[in-house]
C-alpha positions in Angstrom: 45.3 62.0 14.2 47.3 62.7 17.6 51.1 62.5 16.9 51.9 61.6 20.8 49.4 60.3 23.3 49.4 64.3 25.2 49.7 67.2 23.4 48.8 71.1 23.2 45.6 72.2 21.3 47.6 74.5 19.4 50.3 72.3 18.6 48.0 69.4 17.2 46.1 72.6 14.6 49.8 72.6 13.5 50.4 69.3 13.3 47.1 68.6 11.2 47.6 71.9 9.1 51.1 70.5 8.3 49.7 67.4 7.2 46.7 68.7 5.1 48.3 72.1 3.6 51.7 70.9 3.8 52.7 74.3 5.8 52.2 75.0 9.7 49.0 77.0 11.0 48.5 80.2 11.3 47.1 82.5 14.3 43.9 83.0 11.7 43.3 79.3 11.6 44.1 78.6 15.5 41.7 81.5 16.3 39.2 79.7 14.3 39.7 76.5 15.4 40.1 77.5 19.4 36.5 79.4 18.8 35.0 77.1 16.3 35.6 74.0 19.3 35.4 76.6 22.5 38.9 75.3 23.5 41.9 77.2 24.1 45.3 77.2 22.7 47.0 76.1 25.7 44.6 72.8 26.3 46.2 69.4 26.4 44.6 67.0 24.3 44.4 63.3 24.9 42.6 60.3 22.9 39.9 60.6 25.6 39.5 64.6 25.2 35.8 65.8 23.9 37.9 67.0 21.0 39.5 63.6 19.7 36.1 61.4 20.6 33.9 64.1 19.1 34.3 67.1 17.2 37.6 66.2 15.5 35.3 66.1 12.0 34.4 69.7 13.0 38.5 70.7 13.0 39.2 68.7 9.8 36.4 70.1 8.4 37.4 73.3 9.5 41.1 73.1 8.2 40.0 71.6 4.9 37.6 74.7 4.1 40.1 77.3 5.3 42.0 79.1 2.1 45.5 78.2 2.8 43.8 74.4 1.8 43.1 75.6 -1.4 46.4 76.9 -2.4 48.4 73.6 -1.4 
Protein backbone atom coordinates (compact mmCIF):
# COMPACT_ATOMS: atom_id res chain seq x y z
CA UNK A 1 0.00 0.00 0.00
CA UNK A 2 3.14 2.53 0.35
CA UNK A 3 3.69 4.36 -2.95
CA UNK A 4 7.58 5.02 -2.08
CA UNK A 5 9.59 3.28 0.59
CA UNK A 6 9.28 6.86 3.08
CA UNK A 7 6.48 8.91 3.14
CA UNK A 8 4.30 11.47 5.28
CA UNK A 9 1.29 10.10 7.24
CA UNK A 10 -0.85 12.49 5.71
CA UNK A 11 0.33 12.10 2.28
CA UNK A 12 -0.18 8.16 2.24
CA UNK A 13 -4.33 8.95 3.75
CA UNK A 14 -4.20 10.83 0.36
CA UNK A 15 -2.70 8.46 -1.54
CA UNK A 16 -5.03 5.53 -0.29
CA UNK A 17 -8.23 7.94 -0.39
CA UNK A 18 -7.20 8.49 -4.01
CA UNK A 19 -7.11 4.99 -4.69
CA UNK A 20 -10.31 3.82 -2.84
CA UNK A 21 -12.71 7.07 -3.53
CA UNK A 22 -10.96 8.06 -6.55
CA UNK A 23 -10.66 11.80 -4.98
CA UNK A 24 -7.86 13.05 -2.40
CA UNK A 25 -8.59 13.16 1.51
CA UNK A 26 -9.97 15.57 3.28
CA UNK A 27 -8.92 17.32 6.79
CA UNK A 28 -12.30 15.29 8.17
CA UNK A 29 -10.80 11.96 7.14
CA UNK A 30 -7.00 12.86 8.15
CA UNK A 31 -8.34 14.02 11.53
CA UNK A 32 -9.88 10.66 11.78
CA UNK A 33 -7.32 8.67 10.69
CA UNK A 34 -4.39 10.65 12.70
CA UNK A 35 -6.74 10.04 15.95
CA UNK A 36 -8.28 6.76 15.00
CA UNK A 37 -4.07 5.45 14.81
CA UNK A 38 -2.72 8.17 17.47
CA UNK A 39 -0.26 9.27 14.79
CA UNK A 40 0.27 12.70 13.48
CA UNK A 41 0.02 14.21 10.11
CA UNK A 42 3.56 15.08 9.84
CA UNK A 43 4.93 11.20 10.75
CA UNK A 44 7.02 9.42 8.20
CA UNK A 45 6.00 6.11 7.43
CA UNK A 46 8.05 3.25 6.44
CA UNK A 47 7.32 -0.60 5.67
CA UNK A 48 8.62 -1.24 9.19
CA UNK A 49 6.34 1.66 10.88
CA UNK A 50 3.65 0.16 13.64
CA UNK A 51 1.23 1.58 11.07
CA UNK A 52 2.21 -0.55 7.83
CA UNK A 53 3.04 -3.98 10.03
CA UNK A 54 -0.15 -3.48 12.08
CA UNK A 55 -3.02 -1.27 12.05
CA UNK A 56 -3.06 -0.60 8.22
CA UNK A 57 -6.64 -2.88 8.34
CA UNK A 58 -7.67 -0.22 10.93
CA UNK A 59 -7.02 2.84 8.19
CA UNK A 60 -8.54 0.84 5.29
CA UNK A 61 -11.19 -0.03 7.30
CA UNK A 62 -11.48 3.40 8.36
CA UNK A 63 -11.38 4.92 4.74
CA UNK A 64 -13.78 2.34 3.40
CA UNK A 65 -16.59 3.25 6.05
CA UNK A 66 -16.08 6.99 5.77
CA UNK A 67 -18.98 8.72 3.44
CA UNK A 68 -17.03 10.13 0.75
CA UNK A 69 -16.51 5.91 0.02
CA UNK A 70 -19.99 5.73 -0.49
CA UNK A 71 -20.47 8.28 -3.04
CA UNK A 72 -17.62 7.07 -5.39
Amino acid sequence: WLPQRRIRFDQLVDHLCRTLHGRGSTRAILGAACGYLDVSPGTVITASHVVCRYRMPLLISLLLDAPAHMTR
